[in-house]
C-alpha positions as CSV (number, residue, x, y, z in Angstrom):
1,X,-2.1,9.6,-4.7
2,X,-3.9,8.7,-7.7
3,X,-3.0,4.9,-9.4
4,X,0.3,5.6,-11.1
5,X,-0.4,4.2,-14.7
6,X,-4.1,5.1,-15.0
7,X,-3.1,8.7,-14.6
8,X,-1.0,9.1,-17.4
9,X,-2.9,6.7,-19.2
10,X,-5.6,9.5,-19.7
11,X,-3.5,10.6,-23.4
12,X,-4.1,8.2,-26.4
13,X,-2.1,5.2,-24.4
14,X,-3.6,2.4,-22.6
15,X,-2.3,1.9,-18.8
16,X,-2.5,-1.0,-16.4
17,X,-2.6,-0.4,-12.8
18,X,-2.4,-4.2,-11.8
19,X,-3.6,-5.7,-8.8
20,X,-1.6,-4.8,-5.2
21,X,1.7,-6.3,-5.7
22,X,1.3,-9.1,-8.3
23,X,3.8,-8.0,-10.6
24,X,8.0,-8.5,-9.6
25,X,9.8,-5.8,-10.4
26,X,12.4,-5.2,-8.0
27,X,14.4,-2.5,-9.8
28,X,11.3,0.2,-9.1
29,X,10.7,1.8,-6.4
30,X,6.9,1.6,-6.1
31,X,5.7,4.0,-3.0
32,X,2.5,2.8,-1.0
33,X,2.8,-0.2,-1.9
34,X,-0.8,-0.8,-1.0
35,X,-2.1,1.7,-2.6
36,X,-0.7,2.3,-6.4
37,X,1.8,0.1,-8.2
38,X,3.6,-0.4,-11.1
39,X,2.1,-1.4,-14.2
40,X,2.5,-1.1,-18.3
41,X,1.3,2.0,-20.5
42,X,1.3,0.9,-23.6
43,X,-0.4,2.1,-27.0
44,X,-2.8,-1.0,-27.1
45,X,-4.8,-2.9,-24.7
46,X,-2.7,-6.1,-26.3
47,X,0.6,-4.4,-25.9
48,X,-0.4,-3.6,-21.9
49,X,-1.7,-7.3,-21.5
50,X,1.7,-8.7,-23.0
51,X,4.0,-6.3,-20.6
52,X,1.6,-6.9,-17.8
53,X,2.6,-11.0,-18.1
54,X,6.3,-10.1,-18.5
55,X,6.3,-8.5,-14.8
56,X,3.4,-10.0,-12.9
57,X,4.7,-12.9,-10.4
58,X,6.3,-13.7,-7.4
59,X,9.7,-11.8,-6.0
60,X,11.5,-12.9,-3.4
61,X,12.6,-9.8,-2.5
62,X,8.9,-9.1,-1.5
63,X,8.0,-12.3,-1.0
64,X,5.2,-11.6,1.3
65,X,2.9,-9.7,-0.8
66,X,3.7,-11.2,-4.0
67,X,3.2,-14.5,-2.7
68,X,-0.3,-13.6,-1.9
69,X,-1.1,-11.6,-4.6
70,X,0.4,-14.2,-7.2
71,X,-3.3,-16.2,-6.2
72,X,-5.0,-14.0,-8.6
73,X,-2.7,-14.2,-11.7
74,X,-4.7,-16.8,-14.0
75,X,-3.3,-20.4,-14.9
76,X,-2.6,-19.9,-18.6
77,X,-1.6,-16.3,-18.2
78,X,-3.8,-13.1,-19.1
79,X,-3.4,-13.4,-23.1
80,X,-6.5,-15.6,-22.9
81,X,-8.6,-12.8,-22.3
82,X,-8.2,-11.2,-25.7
83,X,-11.5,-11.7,-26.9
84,X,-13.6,-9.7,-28.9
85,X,-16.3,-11.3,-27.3
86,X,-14.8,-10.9,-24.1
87,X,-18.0,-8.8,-22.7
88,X,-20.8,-10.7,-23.6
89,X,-22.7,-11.8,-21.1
90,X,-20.4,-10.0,-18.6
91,X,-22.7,-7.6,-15.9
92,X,-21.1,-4.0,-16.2
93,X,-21.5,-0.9,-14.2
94,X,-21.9,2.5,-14.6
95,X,-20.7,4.7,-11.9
96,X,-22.4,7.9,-12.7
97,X,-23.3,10.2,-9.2
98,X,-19.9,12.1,-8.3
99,X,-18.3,10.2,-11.5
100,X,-19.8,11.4,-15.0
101,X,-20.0,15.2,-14.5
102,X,-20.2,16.2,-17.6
103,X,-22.2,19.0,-19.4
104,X,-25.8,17.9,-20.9
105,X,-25.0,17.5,-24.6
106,X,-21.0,17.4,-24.6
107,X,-18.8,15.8,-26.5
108,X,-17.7,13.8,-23.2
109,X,-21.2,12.8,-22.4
110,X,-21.9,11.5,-26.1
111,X,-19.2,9.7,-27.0
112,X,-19.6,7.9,-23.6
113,X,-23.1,6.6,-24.5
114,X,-22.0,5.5,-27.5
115,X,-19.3,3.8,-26.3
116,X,-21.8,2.4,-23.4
117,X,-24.7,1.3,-26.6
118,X,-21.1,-0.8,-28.3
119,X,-20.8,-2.9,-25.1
120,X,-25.0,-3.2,-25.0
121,X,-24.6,-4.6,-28.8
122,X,-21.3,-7.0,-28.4
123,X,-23.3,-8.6,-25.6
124,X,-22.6,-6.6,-22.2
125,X,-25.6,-6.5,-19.8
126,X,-25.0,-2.8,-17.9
127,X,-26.3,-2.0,-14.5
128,X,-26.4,1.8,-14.7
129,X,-26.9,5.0,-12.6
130,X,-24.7,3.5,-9.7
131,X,-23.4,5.3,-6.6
132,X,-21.0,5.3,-3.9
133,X,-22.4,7.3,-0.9
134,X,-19.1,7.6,0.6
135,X,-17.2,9.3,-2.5
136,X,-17.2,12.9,-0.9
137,X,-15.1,11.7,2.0
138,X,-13.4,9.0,-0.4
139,X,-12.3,12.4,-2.8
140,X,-11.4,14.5,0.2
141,X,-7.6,12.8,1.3
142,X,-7.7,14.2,5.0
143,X,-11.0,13.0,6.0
144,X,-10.4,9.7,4.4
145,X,-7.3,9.1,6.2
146,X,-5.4,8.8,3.0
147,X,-3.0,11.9,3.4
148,X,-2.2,10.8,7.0
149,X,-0.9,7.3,5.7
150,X,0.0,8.3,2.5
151,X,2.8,10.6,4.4
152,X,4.2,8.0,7.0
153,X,4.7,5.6,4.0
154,X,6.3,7.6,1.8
155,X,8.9,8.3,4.3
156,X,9.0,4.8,4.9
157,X,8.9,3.4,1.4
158,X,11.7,6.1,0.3
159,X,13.8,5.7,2.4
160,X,14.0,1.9,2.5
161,X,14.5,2.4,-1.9
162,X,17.3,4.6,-1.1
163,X,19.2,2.7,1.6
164,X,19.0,-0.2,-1.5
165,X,20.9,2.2,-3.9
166,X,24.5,1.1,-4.2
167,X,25.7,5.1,-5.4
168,X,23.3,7.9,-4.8
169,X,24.0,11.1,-3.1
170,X,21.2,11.1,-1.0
171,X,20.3,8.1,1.6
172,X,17.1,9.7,3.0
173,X,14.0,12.1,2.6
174,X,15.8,14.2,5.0
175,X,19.2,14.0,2.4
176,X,16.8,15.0,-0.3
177,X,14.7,17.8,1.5
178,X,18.5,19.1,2.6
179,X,19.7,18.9,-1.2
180,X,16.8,20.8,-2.4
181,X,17.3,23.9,0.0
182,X,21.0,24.1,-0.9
183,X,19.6,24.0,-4.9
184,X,16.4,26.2,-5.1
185,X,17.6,26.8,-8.5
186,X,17.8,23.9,-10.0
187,X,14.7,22.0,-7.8
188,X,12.4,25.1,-8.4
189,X,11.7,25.2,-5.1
190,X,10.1,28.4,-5.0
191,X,7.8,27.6,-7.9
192,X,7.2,24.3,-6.7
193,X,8.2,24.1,-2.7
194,X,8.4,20.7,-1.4
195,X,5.9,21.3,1.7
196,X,4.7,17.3,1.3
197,X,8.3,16.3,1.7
198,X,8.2,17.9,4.9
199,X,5.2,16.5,6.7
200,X,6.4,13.5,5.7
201,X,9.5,13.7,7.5
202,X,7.8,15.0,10.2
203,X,6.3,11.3,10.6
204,X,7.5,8.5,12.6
205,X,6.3,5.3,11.0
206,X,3.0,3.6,11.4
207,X,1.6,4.9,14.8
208,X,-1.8,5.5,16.2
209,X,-3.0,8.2,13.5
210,X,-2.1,5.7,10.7
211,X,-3.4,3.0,12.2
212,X,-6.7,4.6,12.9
213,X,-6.3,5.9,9.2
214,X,-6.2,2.2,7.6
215,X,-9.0,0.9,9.9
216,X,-10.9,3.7,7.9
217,X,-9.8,3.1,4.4
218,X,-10.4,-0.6,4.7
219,X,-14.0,0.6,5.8
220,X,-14.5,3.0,3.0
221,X,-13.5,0.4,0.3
222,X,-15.4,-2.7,2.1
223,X,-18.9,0.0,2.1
224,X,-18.2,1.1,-1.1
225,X,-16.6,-0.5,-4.3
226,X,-16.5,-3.8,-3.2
227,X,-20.6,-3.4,-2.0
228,X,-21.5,-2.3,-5.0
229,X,-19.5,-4.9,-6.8
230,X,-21.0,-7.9,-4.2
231,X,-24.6,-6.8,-4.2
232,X,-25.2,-5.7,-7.9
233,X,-23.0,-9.1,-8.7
234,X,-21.0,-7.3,-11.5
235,X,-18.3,-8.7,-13.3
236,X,-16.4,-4.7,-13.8
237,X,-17.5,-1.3,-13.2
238,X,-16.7,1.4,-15.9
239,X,-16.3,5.1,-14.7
240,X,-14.2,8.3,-16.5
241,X,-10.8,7.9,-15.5
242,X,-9.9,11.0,-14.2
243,X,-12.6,11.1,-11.6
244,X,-11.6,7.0,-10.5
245,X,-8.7,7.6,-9.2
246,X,-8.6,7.9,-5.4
247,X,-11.5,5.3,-5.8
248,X,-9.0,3.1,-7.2
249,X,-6.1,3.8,-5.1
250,X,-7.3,3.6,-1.1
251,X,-8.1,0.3,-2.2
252,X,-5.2,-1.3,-4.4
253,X,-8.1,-2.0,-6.9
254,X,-6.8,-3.4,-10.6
255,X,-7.8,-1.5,-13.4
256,X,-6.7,-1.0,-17.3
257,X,-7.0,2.8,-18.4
258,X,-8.3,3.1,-22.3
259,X,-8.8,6.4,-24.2
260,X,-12.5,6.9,-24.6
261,X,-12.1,9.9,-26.8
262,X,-11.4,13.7,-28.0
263,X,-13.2,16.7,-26.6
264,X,-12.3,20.3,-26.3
265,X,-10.7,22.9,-23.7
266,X,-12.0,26.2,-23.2
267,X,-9.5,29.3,-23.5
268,X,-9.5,31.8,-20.6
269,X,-12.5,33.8,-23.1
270,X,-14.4,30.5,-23.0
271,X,-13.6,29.8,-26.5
272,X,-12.9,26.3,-27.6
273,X,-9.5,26.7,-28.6
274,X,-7.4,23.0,-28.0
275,X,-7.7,18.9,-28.4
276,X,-8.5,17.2,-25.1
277,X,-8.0,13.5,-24.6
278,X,-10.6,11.7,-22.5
279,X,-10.8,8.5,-21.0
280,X,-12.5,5.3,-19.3
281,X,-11.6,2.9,-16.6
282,X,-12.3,-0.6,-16.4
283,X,-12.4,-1.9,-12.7
């Protein structure tokens, strides 16, 4: 499961995928919670840092996680950091093995070196051709272990949401997988089918597979992103967003989502026939 507000974020909007638990928002129902969490999607980067300082802080209704996370929200608040200048100096890399796969001379591949020679003239120092050895197994959910603990939480995470709910006709994953097969209509369950709901349900909490599952994520992040952050001492890493996403969410990892751009989709005669939206990540 991809971060929740980077994803969307890839249209002309701006997303936030905060930091693991450091906003209080009690009224959503934010599923692996270690994983992908709640954050704005805005039309600016301004707009997104405003919302994000509305809803980042301590909850006492997860007191636990919040109170740890709350460490990293800055004393003066993140407004600060609205600096045109705000790279300069700043060491930036550029993911680009298993990241920028783009076609020699595209539209993709352009506009990202231009946008990569702006942050070289407003002062950005960038540390490129980067690469995390492990992103085939990172990319790949069952061999990561992320499908595996993905499933157990989701069960759990659900179901705990639900029991919450004052009026709801269903209390459970099991309600809801029952409520679709008496509604195949209306839930499209032949188009769609809901087979994720049911190996989810199939799980029984945090057991041996899960546990063995974490041990490996924590592994894959602490060899990966965070090496490459540590030993190349940078202060962000920039990557297309659509190919960041499990990067970003086995480890909880902040991030803002910006549009980097316009290119085109090819029509089933491989003519160039529609607008698409394009953008960057910002770890």
């Amino acid at each position: 499961m991809g971060p929740s507000c980077a994803h969307p974020a890839s249209t002309p909007l701006s997303g936030s995928s905060p930091r693991s638990a450091s906003q209080a928002v009690p009224a959503s129902s934010s599923f692996l919670q270690g994983w992908t969490q709640v954050g704005p999607i805005c039309r600016t980067v301004s707009d997104a840092v405003y919302v994000l300082e509305a809803i980042a802080g301590y909850d006492p209704r997860d007191a636990e996680a919040t109170r740890m996370a709350s460490q990293y929200i800055p004393e003066g608040g993140y407004r600060q950091f609205l600096n045109i200048d705000g790279v300069r100096g700043k060491r930036i890399g550029i993911l680009r093995k298993d990241f920028f796969r783009f076609p020699s001379g595209s539209i993709q591949e352009n506009v990202f070196e231009e946008h990569f020679n702006t942050m070289r003239q407003l002062g950005a120092i960038l540390v490129d051709n980067l690469e995390i050895p492990s992103m085939k197994v990172i990319n790949d959910a069952v061999q990561s272990g992320e499908r595996a603990l993905m499933l157990a939480e989701f069960k759990l995470s659900l179901n705990s949401y639900l029991s919450e709910l004052a009026t709801t006709p269903v209390k459970s994953l099991s309600d809801i997988i029952d409520f679709n097969n008496n509604h195949p209509v209306e839930e499209r369950t032949t188009e769609f089918g809901q087979s994720y709901l049911v190996q989810s349900e199939a799980t029984n909490g945090i057991g041996p597979t899960e546990e063995r599952a974490i041990v490996k994520l924590n592994e894959l992040c602490k060899e990966g992103l965070e090496k490459i952050m540590l030993v190349n001492r940078l202060d962000a890493i920039v990557a297309p967003g659509a190919s960041a996403h499990s990067l970003l969410a086995i480890g909880g990892y902040p991030a803002i989502t910006v549009p980097a751009g316009y290119g085109q989709r090819k029509s089933g005669d491989h003519q160039y026939c529609s607008i698409l939206p394009f953008d960057c990540s910002v770890v």
